[in-house]
C-alpha positions as a printed Julia matrix, in Angstrom:
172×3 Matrix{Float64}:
 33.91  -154.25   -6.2
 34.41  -153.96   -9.93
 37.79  -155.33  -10.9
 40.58  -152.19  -11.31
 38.55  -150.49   -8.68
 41.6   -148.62   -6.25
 41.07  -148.25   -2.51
 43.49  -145.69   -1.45
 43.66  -145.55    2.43
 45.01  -141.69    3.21
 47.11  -141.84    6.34
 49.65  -139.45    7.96
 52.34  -139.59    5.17
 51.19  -141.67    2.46
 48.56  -143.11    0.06
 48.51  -146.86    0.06
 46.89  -147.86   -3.04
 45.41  -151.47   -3.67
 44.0   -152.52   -6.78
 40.83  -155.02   -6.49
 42.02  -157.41   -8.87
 45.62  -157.55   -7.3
 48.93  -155.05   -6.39
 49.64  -152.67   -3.73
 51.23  -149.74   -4.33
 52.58  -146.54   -1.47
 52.83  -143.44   -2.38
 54.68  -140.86   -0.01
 52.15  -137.97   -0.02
 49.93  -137.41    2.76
 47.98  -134.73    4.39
 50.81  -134.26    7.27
 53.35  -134.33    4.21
 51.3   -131.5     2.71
 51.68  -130.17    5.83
 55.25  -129.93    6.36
 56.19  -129.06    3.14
 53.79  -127.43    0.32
 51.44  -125.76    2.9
 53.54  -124.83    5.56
 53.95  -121.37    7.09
 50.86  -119.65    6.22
 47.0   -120.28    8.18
 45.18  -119.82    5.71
 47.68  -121.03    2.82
 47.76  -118.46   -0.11
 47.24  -119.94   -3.65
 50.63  -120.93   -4.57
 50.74  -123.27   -1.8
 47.55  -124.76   -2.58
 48.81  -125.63   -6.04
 52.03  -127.11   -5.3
 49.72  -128.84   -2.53
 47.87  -130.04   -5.59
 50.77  -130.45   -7.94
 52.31  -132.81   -5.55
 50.1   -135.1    -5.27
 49.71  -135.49   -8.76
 53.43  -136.02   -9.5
 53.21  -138.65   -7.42
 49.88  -140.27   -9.36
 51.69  -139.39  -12.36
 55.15  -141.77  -11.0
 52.51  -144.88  -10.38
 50.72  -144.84  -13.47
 54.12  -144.91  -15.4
 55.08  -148.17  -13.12
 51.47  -149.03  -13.54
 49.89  -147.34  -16.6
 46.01  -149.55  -15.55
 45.22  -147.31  -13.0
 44.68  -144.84  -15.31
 41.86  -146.2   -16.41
 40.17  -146.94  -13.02
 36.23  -147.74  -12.36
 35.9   -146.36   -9.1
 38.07  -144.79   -6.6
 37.24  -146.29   -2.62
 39.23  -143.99    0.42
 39.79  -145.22    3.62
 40.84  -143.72    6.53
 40.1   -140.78    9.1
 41.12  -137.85    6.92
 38.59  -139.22    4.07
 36.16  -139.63    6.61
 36.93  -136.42    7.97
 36.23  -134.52    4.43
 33.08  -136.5     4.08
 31.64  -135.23    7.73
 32.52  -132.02    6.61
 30.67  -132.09    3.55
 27.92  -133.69    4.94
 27.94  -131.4     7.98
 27.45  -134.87   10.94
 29.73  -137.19   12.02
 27.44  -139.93   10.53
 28.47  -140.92    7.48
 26.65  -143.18    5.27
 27.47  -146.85    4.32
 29.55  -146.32    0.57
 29.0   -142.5     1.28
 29.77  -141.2    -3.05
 31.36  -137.78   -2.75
 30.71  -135.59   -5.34
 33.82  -133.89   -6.89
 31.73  -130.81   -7.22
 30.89  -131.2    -3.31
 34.68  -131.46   -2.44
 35.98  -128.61   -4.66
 33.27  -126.32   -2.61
 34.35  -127.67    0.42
 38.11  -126.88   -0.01
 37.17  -123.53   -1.69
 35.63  -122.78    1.95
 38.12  -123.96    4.04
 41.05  -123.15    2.09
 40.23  -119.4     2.98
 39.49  -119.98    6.73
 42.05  -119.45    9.35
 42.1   -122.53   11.63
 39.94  -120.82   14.41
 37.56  -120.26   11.86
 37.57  -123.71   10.4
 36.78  -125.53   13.4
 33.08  -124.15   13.57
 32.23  -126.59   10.54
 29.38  -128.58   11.18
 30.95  -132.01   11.19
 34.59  -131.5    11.05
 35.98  -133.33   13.53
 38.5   -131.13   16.53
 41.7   -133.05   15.03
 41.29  -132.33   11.73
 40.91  -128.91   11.61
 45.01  -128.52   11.06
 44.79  -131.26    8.58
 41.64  -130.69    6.61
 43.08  -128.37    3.79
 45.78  -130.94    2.65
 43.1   -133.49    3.44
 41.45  -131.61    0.5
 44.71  -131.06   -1.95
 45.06  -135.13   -1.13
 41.55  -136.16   -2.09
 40.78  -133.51   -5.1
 44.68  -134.3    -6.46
 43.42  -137.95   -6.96
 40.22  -136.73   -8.21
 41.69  -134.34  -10.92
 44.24  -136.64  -11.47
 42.29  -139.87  -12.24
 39.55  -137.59  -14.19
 36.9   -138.89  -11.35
 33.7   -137.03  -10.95
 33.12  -138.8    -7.82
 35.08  -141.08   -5.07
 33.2   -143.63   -2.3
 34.05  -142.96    1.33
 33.96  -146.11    3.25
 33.32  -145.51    7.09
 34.55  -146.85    9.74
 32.52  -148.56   11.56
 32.21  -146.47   14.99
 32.09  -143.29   14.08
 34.14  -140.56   16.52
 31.85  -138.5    17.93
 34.44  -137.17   21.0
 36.14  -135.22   18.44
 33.97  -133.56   16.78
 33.06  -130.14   16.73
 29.76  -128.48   16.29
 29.33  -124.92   14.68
């Protein structure tokens, strides 16, 4: 990886965010936060939601590149994790993802765009979207397109795992 490149693993509550050429940094925003606070209440979330979503997850970006004003100025973003592999089957429409799968900001802004909108019954017959992420999958969007907007990236790589989890997914 190119030095400055950030891998930022997504899990429940927070971002952990490693820099290739050295520091580790956690931020407490995650899709579940989103959850419980920003986009709570409403299936689908109106538009205010979806911006503080947003908005919160930037704050957050904004607190770490005052600590650490480099990341700024990143090569390449890397996610890790289920919910980034989760947005990637989505967008993709399988649950096989490519090795260094590059997704498209373009391709992630249409995908929230479509499920933003979607009640959650409705949402879970996307081709690829895995059964236990349909709940998450909107803040899985604020988290991912927040770092995008944020970091002025036109596109992030989505590293899979390597056994992909076909039990959970549902077909449309």
């Amino acid at each position: 990886m190119t030095p400055g490149t950030l891998t930022v693993h997504i899990s429940d509550a927070e971002l952990i965010v490693e820099v290739t050429s050295g520091g580790q940094h956690v931020l407490p925003v995650g899709p579940l936060t989103l959850q419980a606070g920003p986009l709570r209440g409403s299936d689908p979330p109106p538009p205010a939601s979806l911006t503080n979503a947003l908005g919160l997850v930037e704050d957050h970006l904004d607190d770490l590149i005052i600590e650490a004003p480099t990341i700024a100025a990143t090569p390449g973003v890397v996610l890790t994790g289920p919910y980034a592999e989760a947005l990637a089957r989505i967008e993709i429409g399988t649950s096989l993802i490519p090795a260094d799968y590059e997704l498209q900001r373009a391709d992630a802004d249409e995908v929230f765009r479509t499920v933003a909108v979607e009640a959650a019954a409705e949402r879970g017959h996307n081709p690829g979207l895995p059964a236990d992420h349909v709940e998450s999958i909107i803040a899985t969007c604020c988290v991912i397109l927040g770092i995008m907007r944020r970091l002025d990236l036109s596109a992030v790589t989505v590293a899979a795992s390597a056994t992909p989890s076909h039990n959970s997914e549902t077909t449309g």
